[in-house]
Backbone as a ProteinNet text record, in pm:
[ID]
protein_1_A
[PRIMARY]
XXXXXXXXXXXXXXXXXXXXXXXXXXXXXXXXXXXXXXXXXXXXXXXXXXXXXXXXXXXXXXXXXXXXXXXXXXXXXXXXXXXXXX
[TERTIARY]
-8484.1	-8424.3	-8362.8	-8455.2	-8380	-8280.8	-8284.4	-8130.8	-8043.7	-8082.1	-7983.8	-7849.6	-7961.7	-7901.1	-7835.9	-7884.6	-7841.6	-7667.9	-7712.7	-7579.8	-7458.4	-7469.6	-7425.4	-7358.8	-7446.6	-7394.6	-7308.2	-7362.8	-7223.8	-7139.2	-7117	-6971.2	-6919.6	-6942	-6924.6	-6849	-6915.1	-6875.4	-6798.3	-6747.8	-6684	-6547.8	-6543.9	-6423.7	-6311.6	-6192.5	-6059.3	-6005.9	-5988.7	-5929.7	-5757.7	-5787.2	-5612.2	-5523.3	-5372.6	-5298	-5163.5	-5100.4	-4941.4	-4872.2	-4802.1	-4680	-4590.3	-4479.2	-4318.3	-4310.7	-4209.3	-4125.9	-4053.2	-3966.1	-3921.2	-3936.9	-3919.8	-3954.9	-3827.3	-3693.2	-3545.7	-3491.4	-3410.8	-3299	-3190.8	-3102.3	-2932	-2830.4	-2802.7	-2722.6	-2599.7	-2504.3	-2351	-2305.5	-2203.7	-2135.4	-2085.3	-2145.1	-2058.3	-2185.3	-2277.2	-2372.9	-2431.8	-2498	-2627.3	-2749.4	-2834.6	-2973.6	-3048.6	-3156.2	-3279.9	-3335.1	-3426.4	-3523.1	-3654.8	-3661.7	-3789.2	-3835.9	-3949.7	-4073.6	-4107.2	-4103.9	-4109.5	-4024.3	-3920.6	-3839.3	-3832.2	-3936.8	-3976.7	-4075.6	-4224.1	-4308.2	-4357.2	-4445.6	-4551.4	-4686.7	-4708.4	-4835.7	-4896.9	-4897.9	-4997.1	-5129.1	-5143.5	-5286.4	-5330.4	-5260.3	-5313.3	-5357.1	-5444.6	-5481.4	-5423.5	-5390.4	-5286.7	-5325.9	-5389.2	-5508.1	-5475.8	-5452.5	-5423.4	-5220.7	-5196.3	-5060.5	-4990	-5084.5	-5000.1	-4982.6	-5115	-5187.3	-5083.9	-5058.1	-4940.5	-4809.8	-4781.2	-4595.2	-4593.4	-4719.6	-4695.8	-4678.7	-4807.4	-4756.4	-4672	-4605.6	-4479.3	-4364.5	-4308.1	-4190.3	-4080.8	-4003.5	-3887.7	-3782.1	-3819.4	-3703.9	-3616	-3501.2	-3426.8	-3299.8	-3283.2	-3177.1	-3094.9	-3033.6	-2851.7	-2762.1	-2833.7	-2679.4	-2659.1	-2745.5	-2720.4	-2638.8	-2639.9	-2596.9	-2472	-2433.8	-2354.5	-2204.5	-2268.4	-2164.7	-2127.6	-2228.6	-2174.4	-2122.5	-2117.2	-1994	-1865.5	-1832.8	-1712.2	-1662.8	-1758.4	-1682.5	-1590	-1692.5	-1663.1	-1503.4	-1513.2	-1345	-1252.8	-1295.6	-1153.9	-1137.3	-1250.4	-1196.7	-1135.2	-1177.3	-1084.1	-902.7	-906.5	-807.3	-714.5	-746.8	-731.6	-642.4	-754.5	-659.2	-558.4	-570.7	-475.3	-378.5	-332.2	-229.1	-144.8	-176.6	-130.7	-67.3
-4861.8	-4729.5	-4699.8	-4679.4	-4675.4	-4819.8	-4935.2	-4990.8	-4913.8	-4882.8	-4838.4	-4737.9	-4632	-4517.3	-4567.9	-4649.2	-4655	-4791.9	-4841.4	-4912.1	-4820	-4723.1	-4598.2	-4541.4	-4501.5	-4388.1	-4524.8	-4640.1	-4749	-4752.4	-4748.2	-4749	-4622.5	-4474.9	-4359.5	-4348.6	-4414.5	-4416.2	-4504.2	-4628.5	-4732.4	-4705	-4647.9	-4640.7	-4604.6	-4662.5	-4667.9	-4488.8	-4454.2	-4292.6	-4314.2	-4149.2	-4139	-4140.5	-4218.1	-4231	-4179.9	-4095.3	-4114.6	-4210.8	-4243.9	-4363.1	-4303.5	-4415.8	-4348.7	-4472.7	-4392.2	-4483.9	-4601.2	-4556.6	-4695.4	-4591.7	-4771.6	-4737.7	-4734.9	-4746.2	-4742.8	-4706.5	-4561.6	-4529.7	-4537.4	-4582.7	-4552.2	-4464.5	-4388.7	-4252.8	-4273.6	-4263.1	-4257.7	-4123.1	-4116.4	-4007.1	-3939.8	-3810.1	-3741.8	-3709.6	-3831.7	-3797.5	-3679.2	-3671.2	-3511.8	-3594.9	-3540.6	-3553	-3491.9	-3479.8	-3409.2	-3378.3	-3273.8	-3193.6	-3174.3	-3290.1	-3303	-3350.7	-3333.3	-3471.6	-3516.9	-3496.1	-3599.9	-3691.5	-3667.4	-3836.3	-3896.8	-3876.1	-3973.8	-4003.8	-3970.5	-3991.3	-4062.3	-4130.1	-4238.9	-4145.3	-4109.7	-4024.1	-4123.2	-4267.8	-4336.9	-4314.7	-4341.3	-4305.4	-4185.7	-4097.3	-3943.9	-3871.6	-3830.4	-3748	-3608.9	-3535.5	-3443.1	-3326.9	-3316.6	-3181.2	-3210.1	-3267.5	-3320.3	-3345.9	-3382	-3391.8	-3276	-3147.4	-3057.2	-2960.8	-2948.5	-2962.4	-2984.1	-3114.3	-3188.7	-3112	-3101.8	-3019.6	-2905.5	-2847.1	-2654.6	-2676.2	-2730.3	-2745.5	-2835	-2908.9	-2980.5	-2955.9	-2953.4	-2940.6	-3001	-3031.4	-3124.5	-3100.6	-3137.4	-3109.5	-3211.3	-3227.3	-3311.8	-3290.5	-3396.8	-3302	-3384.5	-3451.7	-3469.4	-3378.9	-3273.7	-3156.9	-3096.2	-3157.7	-3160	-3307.4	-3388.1	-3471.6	-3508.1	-3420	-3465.7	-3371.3	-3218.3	-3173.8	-3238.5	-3323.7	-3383.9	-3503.2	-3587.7	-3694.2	-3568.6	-3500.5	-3437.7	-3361	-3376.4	-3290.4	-3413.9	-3533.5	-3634.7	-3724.9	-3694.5	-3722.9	-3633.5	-3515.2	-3403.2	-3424.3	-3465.4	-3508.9	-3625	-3696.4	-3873.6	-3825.1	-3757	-3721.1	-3637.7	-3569	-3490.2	-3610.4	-3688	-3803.8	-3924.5	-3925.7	-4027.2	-3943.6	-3820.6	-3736.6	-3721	-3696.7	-3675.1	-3823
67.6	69.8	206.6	263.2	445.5	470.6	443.3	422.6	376.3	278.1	185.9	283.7	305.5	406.1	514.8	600.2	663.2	670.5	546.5	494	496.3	390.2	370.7	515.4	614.3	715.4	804.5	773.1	837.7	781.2	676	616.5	660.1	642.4	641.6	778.8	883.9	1017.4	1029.5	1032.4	1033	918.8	859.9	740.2	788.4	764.1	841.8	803.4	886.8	866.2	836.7	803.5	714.6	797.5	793.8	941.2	839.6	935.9	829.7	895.4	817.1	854.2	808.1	880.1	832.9	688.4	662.9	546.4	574.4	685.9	785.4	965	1001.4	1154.3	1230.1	1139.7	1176.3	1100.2	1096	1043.3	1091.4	1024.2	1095.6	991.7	1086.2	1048.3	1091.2	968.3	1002.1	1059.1	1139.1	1175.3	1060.1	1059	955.9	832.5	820	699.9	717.4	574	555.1	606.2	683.7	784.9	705.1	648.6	540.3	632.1	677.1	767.1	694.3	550.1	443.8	505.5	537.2	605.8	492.5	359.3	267.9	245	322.2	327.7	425.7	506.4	648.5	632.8	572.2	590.5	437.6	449.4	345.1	342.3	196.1	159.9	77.9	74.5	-30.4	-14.7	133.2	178.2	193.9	153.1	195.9	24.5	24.1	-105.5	-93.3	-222.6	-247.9	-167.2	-184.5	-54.7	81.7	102.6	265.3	274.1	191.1	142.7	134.4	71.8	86.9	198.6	259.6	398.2	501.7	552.2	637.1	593.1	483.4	440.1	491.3	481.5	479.5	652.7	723.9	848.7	953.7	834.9	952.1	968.9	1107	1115	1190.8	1143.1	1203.7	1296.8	1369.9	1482.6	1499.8	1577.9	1591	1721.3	1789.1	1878.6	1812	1733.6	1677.7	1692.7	1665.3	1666.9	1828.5	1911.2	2050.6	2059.2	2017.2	2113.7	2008.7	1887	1825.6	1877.2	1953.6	2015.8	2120.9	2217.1	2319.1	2288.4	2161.3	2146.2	2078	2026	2042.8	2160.8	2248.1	2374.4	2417.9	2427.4	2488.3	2483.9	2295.7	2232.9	2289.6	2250.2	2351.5	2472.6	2584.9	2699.1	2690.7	2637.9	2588.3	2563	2442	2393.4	2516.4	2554.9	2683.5	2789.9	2793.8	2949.4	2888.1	2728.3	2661.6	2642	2657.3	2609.3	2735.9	2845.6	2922.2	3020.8
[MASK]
++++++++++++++++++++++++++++++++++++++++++++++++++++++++++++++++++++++++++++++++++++++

């Protein structure tokens, strides 16, 4: 019996915990595409049970700077455009 338990509270302790992963570890985004701000299309819930699944959605949120750095490649063309014109 006390094996037993204490078999038990080793596994209990030792058991690999829930990790999220991505879906992929590289995306490539064309200029011009639609960007999703779903964390359900970045993230892998196989390992996560629905309680915890819904858990993670209500509180995640996605940030992103693209639309920072997507004004600074069009500044970048108008200045381009700017010194090829002249």
């Amino acid at each position: 019996m006390i094996v037993l338990i204490l078999a038990i509270g080793a596994f209990l302790l030792t058991r690999p915990k829930e990790a999220l992963k991505l879906k992929k570890e590289e995306m490539i985004i064309e200029y011009g595409q639609a960007i999703s701000t779903d964390p359900k299309d970045y993230l892998n819930f196989d390992e996560v049970d629905s309680k915890k699944k819904t858990e993670i959605l209500k509180n995640t949120k996605l940030k992103s700077l693209l639309t920072k750095m997507v004004r600074q490649v069009k500044k970048i063309k108008d200045m381009l455009k700017l010194v090829t014109m002249k």
